[in-house]
N, CA, C and O atoms as a GROMACS GRO file, in nm:
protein
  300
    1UNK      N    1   4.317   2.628  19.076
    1UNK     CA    2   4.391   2.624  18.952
    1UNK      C    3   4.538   2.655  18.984
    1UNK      O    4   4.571   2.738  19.069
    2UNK      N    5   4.637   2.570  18.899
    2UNK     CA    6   4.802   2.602  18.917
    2UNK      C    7   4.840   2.672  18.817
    2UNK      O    8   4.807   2.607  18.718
    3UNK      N    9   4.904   2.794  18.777
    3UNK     CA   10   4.997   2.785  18.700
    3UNK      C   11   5.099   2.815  18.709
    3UNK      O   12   5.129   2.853  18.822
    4UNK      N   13   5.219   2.820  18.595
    4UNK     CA   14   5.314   2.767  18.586
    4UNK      C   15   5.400   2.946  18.519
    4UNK      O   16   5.349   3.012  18.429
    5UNK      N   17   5.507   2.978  18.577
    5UNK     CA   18   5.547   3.102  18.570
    5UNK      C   19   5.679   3.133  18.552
    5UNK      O   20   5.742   3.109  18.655
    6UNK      N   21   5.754   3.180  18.458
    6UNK     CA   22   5.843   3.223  18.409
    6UNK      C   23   5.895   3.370  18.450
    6UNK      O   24   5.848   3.465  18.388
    7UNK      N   25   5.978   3.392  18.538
    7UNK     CA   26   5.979   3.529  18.577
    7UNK      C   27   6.089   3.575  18.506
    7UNK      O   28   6.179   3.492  18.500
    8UNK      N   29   6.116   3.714  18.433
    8UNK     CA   30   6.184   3.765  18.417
    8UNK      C   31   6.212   3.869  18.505
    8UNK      O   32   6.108   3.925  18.539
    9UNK      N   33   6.316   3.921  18.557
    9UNK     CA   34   6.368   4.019  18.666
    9UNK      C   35   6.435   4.116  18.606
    9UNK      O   36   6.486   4.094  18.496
   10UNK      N   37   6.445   4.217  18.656
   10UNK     CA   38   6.547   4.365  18.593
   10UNK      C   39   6.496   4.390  18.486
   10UNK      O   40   6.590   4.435  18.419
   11UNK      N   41   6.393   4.390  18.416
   11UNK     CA   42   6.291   4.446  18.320
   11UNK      C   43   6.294   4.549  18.318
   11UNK      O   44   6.303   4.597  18.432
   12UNK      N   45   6.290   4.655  18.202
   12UNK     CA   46   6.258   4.796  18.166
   12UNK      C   47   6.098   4.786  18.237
   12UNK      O   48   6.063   4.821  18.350
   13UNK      N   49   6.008   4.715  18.111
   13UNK     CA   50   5.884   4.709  18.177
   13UNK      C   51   5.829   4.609  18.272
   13UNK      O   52   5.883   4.505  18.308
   14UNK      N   53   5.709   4.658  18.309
   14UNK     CA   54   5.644   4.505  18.365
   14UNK      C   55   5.524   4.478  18.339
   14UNK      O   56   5.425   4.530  18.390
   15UNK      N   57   5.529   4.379  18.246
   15UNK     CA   58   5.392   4.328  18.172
   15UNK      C   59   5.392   4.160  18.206
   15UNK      O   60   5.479   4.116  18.281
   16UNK      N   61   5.304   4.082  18.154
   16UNK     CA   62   5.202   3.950  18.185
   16UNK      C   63   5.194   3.933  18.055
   16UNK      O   64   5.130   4.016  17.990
   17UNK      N   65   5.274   3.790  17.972
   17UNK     CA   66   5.190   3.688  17.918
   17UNK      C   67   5.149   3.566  17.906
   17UNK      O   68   5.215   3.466  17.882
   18UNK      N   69   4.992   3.582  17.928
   18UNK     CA   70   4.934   3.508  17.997
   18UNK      C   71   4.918   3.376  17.881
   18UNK      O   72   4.895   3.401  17.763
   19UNK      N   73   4.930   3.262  17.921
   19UNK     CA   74   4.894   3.176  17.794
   19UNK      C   75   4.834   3.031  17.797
   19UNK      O   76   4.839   2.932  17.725
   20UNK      N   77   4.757   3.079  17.947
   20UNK     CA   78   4.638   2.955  17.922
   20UNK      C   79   4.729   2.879  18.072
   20UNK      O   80   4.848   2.874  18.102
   21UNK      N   81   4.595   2.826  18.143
   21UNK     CA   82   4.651   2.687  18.251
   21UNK      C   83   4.770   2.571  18.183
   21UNK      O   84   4.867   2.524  18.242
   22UNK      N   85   4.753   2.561  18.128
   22UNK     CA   86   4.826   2.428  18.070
   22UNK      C   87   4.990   2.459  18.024
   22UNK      O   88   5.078   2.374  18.031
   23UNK      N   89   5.014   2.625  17.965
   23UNK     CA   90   5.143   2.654  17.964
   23UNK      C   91   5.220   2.771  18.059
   23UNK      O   92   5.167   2.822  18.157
   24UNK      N   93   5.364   2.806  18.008
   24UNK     CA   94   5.392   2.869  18.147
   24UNK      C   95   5.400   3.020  18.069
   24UNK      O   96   5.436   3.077  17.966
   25UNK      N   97   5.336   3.041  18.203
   25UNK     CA   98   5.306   3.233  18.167
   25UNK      C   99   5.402   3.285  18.217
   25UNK      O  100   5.445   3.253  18.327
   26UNK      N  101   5.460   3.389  18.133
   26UNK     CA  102   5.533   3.493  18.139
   26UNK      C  103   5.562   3.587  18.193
   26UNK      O  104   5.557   3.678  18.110
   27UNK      N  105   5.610   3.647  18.344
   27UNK     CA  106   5.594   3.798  18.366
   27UNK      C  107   5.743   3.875  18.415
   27UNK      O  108   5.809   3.811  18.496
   28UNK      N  109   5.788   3.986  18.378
   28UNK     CA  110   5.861   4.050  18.336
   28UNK      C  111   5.825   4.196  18.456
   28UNK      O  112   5.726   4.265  18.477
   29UNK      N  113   5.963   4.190  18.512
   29UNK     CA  114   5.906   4.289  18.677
   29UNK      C  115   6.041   4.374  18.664
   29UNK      O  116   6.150   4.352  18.612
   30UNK      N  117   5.996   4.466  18.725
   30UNK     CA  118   6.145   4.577  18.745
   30UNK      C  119   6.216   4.493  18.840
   30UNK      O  120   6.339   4.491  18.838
   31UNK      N  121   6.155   4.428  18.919
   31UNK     CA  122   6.202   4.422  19.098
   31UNK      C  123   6.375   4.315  19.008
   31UNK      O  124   6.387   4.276  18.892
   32UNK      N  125   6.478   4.300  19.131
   32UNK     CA  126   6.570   4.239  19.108
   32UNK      C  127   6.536   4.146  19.225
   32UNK      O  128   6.476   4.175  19.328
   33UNK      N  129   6.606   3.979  19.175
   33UNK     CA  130   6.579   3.864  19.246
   33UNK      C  131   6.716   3.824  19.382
   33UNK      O  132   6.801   3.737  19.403
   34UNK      N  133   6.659   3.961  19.449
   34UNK     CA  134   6.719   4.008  19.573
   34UNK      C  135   6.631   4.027  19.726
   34UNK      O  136   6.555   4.123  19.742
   35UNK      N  137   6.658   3.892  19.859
   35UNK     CA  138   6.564   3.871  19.883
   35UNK      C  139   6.412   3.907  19.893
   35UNK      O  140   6.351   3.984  19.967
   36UNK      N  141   6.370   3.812  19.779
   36UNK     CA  142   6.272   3.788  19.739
   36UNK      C  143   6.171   3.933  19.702
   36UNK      O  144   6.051   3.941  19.727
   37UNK      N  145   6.234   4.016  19.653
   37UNK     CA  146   6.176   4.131  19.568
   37UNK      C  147   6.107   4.100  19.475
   37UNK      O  148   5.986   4.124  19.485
   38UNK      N  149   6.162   4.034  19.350
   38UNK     CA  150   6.090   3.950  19.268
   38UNK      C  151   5.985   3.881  19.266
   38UNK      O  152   5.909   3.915  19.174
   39UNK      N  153   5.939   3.778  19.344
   39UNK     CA  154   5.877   3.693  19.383
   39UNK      C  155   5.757   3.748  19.438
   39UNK      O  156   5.647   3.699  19.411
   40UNK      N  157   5.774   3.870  19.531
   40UNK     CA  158   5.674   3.950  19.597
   40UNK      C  159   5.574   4.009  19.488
   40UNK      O  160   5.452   3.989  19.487
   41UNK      N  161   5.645   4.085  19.397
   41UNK     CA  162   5.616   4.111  19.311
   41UNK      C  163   5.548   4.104  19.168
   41UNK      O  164   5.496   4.186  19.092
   42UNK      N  165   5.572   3.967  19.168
   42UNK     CA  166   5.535   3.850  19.026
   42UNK      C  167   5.373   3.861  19.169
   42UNK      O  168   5.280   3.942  19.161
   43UNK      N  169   5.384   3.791  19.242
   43UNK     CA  170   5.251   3.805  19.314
   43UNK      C  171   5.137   3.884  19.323
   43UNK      O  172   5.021   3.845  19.340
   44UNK      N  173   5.202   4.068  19.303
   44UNK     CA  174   5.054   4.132  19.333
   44UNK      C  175   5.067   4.164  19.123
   44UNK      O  176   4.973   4.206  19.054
   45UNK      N  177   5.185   4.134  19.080
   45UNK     CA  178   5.126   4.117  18.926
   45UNK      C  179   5.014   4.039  18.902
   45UNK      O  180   4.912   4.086  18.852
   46UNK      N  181   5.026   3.924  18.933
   46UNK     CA  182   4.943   3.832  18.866
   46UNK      C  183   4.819   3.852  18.924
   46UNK      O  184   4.721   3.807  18.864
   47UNK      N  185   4.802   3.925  19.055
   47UNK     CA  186   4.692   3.973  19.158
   47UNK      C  187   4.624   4.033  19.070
   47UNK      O  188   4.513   4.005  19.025
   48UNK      N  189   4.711   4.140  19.038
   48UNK     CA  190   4.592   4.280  18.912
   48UNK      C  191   4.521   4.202  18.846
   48UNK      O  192   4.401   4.175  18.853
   49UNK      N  193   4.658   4.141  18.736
   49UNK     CA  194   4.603   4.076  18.621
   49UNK      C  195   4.468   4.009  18.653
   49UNK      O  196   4.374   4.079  18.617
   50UNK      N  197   4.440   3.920  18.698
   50UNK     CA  198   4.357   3.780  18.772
   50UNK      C  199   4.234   3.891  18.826
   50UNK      O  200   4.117   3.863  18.851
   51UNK      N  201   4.292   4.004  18.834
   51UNK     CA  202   4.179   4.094  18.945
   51UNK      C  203   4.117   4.003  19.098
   51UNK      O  204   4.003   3.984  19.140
   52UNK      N  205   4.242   3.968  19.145
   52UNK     CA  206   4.193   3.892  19.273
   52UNK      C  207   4.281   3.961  19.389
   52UNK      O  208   4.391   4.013  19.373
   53UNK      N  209   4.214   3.949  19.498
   53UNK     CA  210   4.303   3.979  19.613
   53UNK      C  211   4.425   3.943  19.608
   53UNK      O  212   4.438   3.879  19.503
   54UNK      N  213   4.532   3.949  19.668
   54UNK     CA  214   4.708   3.877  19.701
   54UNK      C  215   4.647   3.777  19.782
   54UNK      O  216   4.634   3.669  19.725
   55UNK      N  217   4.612   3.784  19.884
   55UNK     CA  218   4.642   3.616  19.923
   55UNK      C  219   4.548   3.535  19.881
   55UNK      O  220   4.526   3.444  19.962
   56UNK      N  221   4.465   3.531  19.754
   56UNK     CA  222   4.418   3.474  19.663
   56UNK      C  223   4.545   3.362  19.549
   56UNK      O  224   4.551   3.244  19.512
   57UNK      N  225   4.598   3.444  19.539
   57UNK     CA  226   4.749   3.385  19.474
   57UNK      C  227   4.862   3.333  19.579
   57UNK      O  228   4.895   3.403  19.675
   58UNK      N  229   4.910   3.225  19.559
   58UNK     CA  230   4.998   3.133  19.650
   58UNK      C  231   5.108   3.043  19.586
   58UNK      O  232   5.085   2.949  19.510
   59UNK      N  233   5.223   3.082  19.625
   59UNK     CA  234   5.321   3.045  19.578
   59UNK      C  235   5.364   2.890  19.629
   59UNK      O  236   5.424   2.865  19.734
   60UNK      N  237   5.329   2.811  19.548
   60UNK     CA  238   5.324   2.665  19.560
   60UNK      C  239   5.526   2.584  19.563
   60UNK      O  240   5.590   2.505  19.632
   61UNK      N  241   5.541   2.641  19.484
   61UNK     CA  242   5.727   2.576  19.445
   61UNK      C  243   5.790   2.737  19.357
   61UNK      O  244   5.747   2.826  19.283
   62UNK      N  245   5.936   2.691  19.434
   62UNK     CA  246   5.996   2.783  19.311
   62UNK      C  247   6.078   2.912  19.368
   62UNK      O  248   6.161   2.980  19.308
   63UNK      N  249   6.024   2.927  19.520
   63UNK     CA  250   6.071   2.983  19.585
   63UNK      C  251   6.203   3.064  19.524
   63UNK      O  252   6.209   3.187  19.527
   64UNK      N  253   6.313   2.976  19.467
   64UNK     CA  254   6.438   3.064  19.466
   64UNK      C  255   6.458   3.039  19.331
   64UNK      O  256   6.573   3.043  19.288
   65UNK      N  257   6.370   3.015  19.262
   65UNK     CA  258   6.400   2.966  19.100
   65UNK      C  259   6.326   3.098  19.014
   65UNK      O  260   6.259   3.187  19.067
   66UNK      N  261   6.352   3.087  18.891
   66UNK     CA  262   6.256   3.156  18.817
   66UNK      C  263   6.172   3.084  18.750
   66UNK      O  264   6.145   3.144  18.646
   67UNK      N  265   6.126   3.002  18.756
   67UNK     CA  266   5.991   2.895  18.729
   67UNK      C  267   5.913   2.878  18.856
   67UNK      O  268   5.966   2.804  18.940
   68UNK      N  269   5.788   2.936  18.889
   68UNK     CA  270   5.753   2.909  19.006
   68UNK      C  271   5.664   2.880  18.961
   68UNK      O  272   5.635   2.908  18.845
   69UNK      N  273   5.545   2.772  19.092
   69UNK     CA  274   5.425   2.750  19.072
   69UNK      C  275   5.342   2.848  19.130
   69UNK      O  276   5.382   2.898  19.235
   70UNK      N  277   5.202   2.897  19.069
   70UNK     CA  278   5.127   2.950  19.233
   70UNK      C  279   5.016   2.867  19.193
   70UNK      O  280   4.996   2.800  19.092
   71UNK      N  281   4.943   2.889  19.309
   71UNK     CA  282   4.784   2.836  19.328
   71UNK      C  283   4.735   2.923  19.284
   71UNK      O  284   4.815   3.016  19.279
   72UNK      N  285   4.593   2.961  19.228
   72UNK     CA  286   4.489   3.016  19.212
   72UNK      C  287   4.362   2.998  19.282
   72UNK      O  288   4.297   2.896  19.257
   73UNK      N  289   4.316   3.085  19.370
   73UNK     CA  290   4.234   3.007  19.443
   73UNK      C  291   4.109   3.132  19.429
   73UNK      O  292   4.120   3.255  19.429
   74UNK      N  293   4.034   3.077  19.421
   74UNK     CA  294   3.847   3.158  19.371
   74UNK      C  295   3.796   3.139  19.497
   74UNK      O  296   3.821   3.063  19.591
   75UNK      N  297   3.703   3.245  19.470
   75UNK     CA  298   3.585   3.333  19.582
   75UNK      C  299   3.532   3.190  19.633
   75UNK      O  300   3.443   3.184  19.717
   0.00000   0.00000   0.00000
């Protein structure tokens, strides 16, 4: 499964909304988008969330953007 991710950076909090495969989910991180703090980060978020390992989640595109893709990849 892909989805599609909206990062917000320099956040008070850091929360996930999540809103289905088909649109782009939301997540909101303290980290600043300073190499790749952010990005690391949006990763073991969506890890909890998903309750999956980190390298379960894979960052497909987006690298230096705040729209990234990841993979989702199951047991």
């Amino acid at each position: 499964m892909k989805i599609k991710v909206k990062v917000i950076t320099s956040s008070s909090q850091e929360r996930i909304e999540y809103l289905g495969p088909d649109d782009i989910t939301k997540v909101w991180t303290h980290s600043r988008p300073i190499k790749g703090e952010a990005t690391k980060r949006v990763r073991e978020i969506l890890a909890e969330y998903l309750k999956l390992p980190k390298h379960k989640v894979v960052l497909v595109s987006g690298k230096t953007s705040n729209i990234k893709t990841y993979k989702i990849e199951s047991y």
